[in-house]
Residue frames as qw, qx, qy, qz and C-alpha x, y, z in Angstrom:
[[0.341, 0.291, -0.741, -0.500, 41.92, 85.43, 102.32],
 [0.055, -0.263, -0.952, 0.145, 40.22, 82.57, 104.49],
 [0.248, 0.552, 0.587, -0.538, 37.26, 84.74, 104.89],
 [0.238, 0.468, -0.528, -0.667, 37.15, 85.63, 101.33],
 [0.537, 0.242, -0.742, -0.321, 36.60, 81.96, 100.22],
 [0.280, -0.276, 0.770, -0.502, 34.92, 80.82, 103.39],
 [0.689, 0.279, 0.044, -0.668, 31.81, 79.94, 101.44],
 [0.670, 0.556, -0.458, -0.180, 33.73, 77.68, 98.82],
 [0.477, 0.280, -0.768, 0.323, 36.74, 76.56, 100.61],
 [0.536, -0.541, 0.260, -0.593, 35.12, 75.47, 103.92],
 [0.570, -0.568, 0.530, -0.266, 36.03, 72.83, 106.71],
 [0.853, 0.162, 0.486, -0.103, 35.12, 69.92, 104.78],
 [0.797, 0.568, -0.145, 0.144, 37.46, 70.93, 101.54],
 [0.324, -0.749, 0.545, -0.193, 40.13, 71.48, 104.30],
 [0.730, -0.317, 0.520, -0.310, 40.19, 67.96, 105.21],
 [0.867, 0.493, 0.065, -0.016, 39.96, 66.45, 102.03],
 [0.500, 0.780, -0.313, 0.208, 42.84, 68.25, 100.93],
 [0.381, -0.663, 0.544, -0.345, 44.61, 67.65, 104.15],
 [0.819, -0.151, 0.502, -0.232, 43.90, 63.96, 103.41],
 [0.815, 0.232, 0.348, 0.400, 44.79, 63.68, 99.96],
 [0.034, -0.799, 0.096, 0.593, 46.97, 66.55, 99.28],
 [0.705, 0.708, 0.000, -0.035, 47.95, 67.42, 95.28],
 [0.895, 0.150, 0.081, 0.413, 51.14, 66.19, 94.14],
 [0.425, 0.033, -0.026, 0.904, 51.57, 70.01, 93.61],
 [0.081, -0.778, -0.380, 0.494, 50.49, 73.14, 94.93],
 [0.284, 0.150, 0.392, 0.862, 50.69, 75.81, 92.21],
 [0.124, 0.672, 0.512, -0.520, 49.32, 78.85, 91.50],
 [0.036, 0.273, -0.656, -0.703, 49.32, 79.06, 87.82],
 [0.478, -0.016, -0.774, -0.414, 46.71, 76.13, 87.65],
 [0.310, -0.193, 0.682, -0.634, 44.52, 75.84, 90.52],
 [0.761, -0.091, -0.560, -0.315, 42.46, 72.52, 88.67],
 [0.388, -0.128, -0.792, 0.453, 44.01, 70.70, 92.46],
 [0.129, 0.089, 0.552, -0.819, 41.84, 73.00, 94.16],
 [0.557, 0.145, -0.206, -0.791, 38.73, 73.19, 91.84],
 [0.721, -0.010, -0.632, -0.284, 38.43, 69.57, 91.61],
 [0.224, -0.082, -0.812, 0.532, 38.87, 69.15, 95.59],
 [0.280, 0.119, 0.209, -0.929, 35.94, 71.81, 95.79],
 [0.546, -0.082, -0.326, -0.767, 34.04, 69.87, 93.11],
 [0.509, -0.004, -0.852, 0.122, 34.32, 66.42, 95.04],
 [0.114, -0.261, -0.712, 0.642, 33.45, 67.62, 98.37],
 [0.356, 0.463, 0.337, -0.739, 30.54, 70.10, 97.40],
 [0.544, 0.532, 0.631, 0.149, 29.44, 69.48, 93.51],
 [0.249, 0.930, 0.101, -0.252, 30.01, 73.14, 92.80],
 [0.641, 0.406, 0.238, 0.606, 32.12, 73.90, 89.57],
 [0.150, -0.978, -0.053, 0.133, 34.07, 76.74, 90.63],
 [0.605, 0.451, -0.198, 0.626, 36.91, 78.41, 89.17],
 [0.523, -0.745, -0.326, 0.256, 38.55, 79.98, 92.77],
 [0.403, -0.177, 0.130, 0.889, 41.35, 82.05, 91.20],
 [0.021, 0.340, 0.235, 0.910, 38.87, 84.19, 89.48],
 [0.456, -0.635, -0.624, -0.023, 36.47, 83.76, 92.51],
 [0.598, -0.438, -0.130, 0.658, 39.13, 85.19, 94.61],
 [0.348, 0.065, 0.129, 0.926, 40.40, 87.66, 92.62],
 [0.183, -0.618, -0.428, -0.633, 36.68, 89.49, 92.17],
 [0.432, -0.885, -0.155, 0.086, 36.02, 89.64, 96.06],
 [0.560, -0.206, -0.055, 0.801, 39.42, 91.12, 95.99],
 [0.027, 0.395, 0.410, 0.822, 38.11, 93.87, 93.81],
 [0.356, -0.491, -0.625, -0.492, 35.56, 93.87, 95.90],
 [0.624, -0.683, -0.321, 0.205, 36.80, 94.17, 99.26],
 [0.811, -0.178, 0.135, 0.541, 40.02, 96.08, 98.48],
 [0.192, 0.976, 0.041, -0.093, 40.56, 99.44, 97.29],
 [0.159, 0.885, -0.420, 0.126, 44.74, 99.33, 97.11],
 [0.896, -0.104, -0.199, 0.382, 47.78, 96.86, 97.77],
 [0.330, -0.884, 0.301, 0.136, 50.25, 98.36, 99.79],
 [0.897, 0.233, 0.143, 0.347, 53.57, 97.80, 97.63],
 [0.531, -0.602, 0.216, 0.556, 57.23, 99.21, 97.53],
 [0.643, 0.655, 0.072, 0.390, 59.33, 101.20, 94.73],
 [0.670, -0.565, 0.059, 0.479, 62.69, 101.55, 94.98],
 [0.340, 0.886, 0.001, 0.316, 64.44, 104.43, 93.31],
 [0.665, -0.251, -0.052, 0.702, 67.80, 106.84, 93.98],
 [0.161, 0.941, 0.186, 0.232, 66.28, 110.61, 93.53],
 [0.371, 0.196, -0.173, 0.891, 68.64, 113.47, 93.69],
 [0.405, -0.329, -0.245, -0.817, 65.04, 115.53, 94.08],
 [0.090, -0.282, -0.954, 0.035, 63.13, 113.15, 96.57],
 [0.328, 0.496, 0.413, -0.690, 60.10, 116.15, 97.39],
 [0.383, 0.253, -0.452, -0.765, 59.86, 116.26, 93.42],
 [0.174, -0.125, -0.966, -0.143, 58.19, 112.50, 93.82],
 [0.019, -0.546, -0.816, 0.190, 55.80, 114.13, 96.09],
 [0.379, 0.557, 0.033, -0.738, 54.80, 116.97, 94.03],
 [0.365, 0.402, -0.637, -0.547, 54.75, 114.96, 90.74],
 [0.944, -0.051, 0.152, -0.288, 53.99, 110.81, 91.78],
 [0.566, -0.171, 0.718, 0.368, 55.85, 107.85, 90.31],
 [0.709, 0.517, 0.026, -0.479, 55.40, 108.27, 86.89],
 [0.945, 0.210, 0.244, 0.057, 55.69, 106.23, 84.11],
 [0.528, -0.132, 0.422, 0.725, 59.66, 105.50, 81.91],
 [0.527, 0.837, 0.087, -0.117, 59.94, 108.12, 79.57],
 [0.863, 0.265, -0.022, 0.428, 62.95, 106.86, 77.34],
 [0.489, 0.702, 0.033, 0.516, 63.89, 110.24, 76.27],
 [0.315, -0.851, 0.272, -0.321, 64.04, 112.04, 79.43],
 [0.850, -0.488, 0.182, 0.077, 66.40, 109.36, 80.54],
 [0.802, 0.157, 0.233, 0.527, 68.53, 108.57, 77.77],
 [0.243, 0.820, -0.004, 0.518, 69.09, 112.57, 77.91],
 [0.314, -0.885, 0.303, -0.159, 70.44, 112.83, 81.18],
 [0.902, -0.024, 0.198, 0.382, 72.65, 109.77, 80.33],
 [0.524, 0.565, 0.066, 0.634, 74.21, 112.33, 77.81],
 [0.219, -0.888, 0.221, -0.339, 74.51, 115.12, 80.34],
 [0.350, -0.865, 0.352, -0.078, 76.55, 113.24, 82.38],
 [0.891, -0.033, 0.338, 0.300, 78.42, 110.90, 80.20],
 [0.552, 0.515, 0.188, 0.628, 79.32, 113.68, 77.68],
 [0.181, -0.974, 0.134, 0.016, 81.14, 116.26, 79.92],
 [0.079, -0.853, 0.445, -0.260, 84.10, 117.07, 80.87],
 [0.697, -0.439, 0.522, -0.222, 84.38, 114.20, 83.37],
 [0.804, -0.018, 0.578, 0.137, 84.60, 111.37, 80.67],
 [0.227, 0.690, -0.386, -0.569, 86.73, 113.00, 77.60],
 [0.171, -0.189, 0.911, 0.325, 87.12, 109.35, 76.35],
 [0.343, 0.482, 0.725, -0.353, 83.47, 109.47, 75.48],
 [0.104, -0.013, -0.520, -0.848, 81.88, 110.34, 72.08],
 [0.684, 0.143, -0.038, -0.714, 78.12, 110.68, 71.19],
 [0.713, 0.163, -0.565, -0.382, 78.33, 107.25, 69.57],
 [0.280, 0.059, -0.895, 0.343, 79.60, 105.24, 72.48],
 [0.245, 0.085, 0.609, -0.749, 76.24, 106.51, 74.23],
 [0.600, 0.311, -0.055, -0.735, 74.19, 106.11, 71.25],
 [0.385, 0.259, -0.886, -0.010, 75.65, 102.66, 70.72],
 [0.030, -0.137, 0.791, -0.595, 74.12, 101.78, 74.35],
 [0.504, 0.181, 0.521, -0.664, 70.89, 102.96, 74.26],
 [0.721, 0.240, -0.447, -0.472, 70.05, 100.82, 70.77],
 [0.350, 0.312, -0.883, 0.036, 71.87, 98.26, 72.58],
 [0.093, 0.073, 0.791, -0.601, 69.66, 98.37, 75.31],
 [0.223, -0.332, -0.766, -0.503, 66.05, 98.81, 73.49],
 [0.397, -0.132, 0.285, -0.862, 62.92, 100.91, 75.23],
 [0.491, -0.115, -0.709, -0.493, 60.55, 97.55, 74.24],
 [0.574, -0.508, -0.636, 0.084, 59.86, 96.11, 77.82],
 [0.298, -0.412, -0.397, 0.764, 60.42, 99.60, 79.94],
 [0.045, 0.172, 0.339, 0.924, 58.89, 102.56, 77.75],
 [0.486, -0.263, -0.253, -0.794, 55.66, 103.79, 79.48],
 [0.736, -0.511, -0.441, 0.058, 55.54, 101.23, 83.11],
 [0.129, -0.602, 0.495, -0.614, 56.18, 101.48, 86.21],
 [0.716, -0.172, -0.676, -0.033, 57.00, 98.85, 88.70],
 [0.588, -0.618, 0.243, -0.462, 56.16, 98.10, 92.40],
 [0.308, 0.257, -0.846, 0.351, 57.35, 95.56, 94.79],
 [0.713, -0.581, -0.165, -0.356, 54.50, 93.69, 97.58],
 [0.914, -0.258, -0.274, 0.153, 57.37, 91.97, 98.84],
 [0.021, -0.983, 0.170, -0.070, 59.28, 94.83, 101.00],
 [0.658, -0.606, 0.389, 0.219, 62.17, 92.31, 101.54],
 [0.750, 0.280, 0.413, 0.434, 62.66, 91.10, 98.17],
 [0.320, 0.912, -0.012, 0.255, 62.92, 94.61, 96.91],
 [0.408, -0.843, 0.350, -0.024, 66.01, 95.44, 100.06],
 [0.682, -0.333, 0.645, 0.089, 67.63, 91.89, 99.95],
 [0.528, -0.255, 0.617, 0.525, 68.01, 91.32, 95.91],
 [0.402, 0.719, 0.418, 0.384, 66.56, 94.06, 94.12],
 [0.552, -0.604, -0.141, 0.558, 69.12, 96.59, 95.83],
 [0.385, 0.220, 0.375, 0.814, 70.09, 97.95, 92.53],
 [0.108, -0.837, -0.394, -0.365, 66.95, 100.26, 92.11],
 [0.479, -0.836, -0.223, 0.151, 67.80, 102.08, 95.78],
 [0.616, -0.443, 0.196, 0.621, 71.68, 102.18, 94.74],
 [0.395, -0.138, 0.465, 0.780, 71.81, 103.17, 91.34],
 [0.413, 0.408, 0.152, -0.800, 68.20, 104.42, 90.25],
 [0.843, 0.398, 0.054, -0.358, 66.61, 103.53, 86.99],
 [0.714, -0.073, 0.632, 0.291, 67.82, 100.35, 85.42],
 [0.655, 0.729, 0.082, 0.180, 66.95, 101.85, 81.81],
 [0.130, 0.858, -0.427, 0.254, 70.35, 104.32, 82.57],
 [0.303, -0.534, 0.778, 0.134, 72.37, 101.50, 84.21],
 [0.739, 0.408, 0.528, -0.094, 71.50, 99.49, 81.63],
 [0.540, 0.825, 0.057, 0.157, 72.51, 101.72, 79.09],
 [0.243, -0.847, 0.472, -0.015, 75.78, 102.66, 81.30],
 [0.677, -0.323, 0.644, 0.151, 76.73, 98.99, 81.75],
 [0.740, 0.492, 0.377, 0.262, 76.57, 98.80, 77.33],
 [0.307, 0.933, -0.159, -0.093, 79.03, 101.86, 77.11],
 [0.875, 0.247, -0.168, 0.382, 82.60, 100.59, 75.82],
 [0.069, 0.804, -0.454, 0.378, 85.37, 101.32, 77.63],
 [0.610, 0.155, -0.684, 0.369, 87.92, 99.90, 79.63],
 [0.136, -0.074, 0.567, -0.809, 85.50, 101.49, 83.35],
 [0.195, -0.513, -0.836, -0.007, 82.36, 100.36, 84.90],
 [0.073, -0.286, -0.103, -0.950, 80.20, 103.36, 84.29],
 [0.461, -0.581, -0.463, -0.485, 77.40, 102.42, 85.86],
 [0.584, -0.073, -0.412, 0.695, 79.67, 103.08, 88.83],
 [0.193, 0.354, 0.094, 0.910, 78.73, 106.49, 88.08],
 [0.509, -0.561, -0.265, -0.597, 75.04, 106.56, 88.67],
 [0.695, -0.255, -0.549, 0.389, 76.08, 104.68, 92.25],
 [0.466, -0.157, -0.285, 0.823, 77.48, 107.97, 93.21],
 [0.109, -0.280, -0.272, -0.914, 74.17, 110.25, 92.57],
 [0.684, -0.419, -0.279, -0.528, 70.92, 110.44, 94.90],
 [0.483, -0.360, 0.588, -0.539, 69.70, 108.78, 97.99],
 [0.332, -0.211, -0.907, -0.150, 68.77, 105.04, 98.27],
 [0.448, -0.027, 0.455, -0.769, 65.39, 105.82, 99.31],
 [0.026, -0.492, -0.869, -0.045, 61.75, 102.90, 99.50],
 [0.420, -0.050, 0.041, -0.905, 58.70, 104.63, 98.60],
 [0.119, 0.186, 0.974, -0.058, 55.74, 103.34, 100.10],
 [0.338, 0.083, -0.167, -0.923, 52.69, 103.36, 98.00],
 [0.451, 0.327, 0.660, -0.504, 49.36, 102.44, 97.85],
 [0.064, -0.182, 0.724, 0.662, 48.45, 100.79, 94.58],
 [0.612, 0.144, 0.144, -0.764, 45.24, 101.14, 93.52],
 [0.540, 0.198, 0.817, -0.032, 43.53, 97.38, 92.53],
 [0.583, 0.742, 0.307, -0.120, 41.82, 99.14, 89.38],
 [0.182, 0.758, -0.520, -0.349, 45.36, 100.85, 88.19],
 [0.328, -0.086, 0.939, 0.054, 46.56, 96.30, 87.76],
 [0.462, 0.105, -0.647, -0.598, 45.40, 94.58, 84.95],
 [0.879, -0.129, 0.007, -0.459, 42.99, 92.13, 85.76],
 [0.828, 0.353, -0.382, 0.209, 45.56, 89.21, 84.87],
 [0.388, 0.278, -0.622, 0.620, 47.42, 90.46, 87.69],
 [0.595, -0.395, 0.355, -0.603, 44.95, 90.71, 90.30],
 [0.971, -0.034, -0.162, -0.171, 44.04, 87.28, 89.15],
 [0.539, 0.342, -0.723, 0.263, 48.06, 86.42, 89.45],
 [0.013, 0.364, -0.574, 0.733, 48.43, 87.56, 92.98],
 [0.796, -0.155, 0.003, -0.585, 44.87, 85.31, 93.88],
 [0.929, 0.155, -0.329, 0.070, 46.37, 82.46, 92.40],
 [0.364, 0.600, -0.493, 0.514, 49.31, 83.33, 94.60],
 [0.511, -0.418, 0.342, -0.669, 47.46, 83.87, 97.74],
 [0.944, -0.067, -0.139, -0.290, 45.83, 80.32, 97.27],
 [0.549, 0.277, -0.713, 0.335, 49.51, 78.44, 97.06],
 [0.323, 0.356, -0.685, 0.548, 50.65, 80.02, 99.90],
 [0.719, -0.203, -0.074, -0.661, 47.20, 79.51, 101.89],
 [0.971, -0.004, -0.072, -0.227, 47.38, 75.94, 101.24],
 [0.707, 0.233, -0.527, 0.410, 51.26, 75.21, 101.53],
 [0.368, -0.483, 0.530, -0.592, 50.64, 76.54, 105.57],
 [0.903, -0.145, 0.181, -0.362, 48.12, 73.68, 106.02],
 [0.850, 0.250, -0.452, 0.105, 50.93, 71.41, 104.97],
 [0.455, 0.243, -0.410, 0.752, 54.02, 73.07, 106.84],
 [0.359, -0.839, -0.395, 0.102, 53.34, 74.34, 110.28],
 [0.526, -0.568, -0.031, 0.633, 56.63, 75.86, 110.04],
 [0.282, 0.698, 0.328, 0.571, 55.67, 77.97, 106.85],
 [0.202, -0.447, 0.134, 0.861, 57.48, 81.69, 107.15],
 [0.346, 0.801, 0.292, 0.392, 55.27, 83.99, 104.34],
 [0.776, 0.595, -0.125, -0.168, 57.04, 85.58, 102.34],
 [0.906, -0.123, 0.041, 0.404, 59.22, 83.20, 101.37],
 [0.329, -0.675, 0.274, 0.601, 62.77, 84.39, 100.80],
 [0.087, -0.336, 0.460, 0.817, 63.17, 85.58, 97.24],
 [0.092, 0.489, 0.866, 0.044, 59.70, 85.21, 96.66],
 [0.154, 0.087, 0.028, -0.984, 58.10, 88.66, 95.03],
 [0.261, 0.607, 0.740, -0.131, 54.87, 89.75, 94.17],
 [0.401, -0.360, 0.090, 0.838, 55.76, 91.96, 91.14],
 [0.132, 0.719, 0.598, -0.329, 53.60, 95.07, 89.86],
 [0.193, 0.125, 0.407, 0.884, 53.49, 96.91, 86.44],
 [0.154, 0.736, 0.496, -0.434, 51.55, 99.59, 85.91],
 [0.341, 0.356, 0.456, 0.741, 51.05, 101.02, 82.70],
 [0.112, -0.808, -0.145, -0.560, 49.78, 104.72, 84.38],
 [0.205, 0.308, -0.523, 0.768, 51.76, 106.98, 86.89],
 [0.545, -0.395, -0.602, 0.430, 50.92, 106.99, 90.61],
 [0.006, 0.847, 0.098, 0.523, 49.38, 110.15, 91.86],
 [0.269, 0.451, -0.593, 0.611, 51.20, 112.05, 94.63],
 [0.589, -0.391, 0.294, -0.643, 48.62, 111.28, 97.37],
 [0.986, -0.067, 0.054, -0.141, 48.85, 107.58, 96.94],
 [0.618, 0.244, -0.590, 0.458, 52.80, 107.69, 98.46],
 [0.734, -0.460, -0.493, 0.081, 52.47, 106.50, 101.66],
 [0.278, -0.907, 0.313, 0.033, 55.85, 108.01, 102.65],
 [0.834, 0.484, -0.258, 0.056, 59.09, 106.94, 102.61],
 [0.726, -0.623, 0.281, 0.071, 62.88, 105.64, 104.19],
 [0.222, 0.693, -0.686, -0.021, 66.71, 105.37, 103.35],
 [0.952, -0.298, -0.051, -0.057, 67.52, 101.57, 103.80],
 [0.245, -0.805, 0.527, -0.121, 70.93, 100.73, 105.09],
 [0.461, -0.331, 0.821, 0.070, 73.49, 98.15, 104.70],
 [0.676, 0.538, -0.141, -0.483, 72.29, 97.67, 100.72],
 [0.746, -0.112, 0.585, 0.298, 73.84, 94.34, 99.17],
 [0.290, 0.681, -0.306, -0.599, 75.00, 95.64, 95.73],
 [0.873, 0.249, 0.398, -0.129, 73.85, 93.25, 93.56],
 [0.964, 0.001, 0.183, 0.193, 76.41, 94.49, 90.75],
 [0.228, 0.683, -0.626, 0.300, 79.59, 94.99, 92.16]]
C-alpha cells in the first residue's frame, strides 16, 4: 500500500502528519489526509480514489473467506459459491421442518417465518470475509449452522424449541478460501477497503504497537454474481467454534 501511494504520500507528508496528526483518523472521509497532501505538495488529490484505481490496477483478486456448513462439500467445487436463491432454501426448510420429526409443525408456522424473515437484503448476494479471524472468532454461525436465511427463518418458527438447533446438527463447519476477483466488487467497495487501508496505514505511524487486523475488525464482501469453481482456493474444518447463538 506504501508503494502504491509512494508518489503522493511521500517522506515529507509523513512528517507533517507525524507532527500534526488529525484529531481523527477515519476512513470514510480522508479530507485529514488530502489536505496534509495539499499543504506539503500543492497537489489536490483525492487518495481514496487514487488508491483504489492502482488497486485495480495492480491486483487481479483479494484473497477472502466464506464460511458455510455443506452436507455436499465437492458440490461447491463442481458448482462455486453461488448466489441466495430464496426458494431453494426456504424449500429445504420445509423438507425438514415438515416431516415426521416435528409433528407439532404445520405449513403455516413455516410460512409464518419466512414472511417474517423477508428475502430484501439476502436474495441474489453472496458474502466473503478478508478478515479470516473475524469470520472464526464472531461470525461462527455461518461454519455451525450454514445459511443465515434458514436459521433465520428457523429462529421465527413458534414453538416452545430452538429450531435452529436443528440446522446445528447437519453438515461440516468448513472455511472456503477464495479468490475474489477486484472486478466481481462494486467500485464503492474497492474504494471502501482503500479508505480502509489508509486508516490502518496511518494509525501504525502513530502506535508502534499496532496488531492489523484489529480484533473484530472485518473487511466485508458482497457480491452480487456467484464465484466460479476455479477461484476456491481450497478449504478447512475449524475447531473449537464459539457458538455465537447458544
Amino acid at each position: 500500500m506504501w508503494r502504491l501511494l509512494s508518489d503522493v504520500v511521500d517522506a515529507d507528508v509523513i512528517v507533517e502528519f507525524r507532527q500534526s496528526p488529525p484529531e481523527f483518523i477515519v476512513s470514510d472521509d480522508l479530507s485529514w489526509l488530502d489536505g496534509i497532501v495539499r499543504k506539503v505538495t500543492g497537489r489536490e488529490i483525492d487518495t481514496k480514489d487514487l488508491l483504489a484505481n492502482r488497486l485495480l490496477e495492480r491486483y487481479d483478486a483479494i484473497r477472502a473467506f466464506h464460511g458455510a456448513c455443506p452436507i455436499d462439500i465437492e458440490l461447491y467445487y463442481k458448482e462455486g459459491l453461488l448466489l441466495l436463491d430464496a426458494e431453494r432454501f426456504e424449500a429445504s426448510v420445509r423438507s425438514i421442518f415438515l416431516s415426521d420429526s416435528f409433528p407439532e409443525l404445520t405449513p403455516a408456522h413455516i410460512e409464518n417465518a419466512i414472511q417474517a424473515v423477508g428475502r430484501d437484503l439476502r436474495e441474489g448476494r453472496l458474502y466473503f470475509e478478508a478478515n479470516e479471524r473475524m469470520l472464526i472468532d464472531y461470525c461462527a454461525h455461518y461454519m455451525l449452522y450454514g445459511s443465515e436465511y434458514m436459521v433465520g427463518i428457523a429462529a421465527h418458527i413458534e414453538g416452545h424449541k430452538d429450531y435452529r438447533q436443528v440446522l446445528k446438527r447437519r453438515g461440516t463447519p468448513t472455511v472456503f478460501v477464495c479468490d475474489v476477483p477486484l472486478d466481481y466488487m462494486h467500485s464503492n467497495a474497492v474504494a471502501e477497503f482503500a479508505g480502509m487501508a489508509i486508516e490502518v496505514l496511518f494509525e501504525s505511524l502513530l502506535d508502534a504497537s499496532y496488531v492489523h487486523p484489529q480484533l473484530a475488525r472485518g473487511g466485508g464482501i458482497c457480491l452480487r454474481r456467484p464465484l466460479s469453481p476455479g477461484l476456491i482456493v481450497g478449504h478447512y474444518h475449524p475447531r473449537e467454534l464459539k457458538d455465537p447463538l447458544n
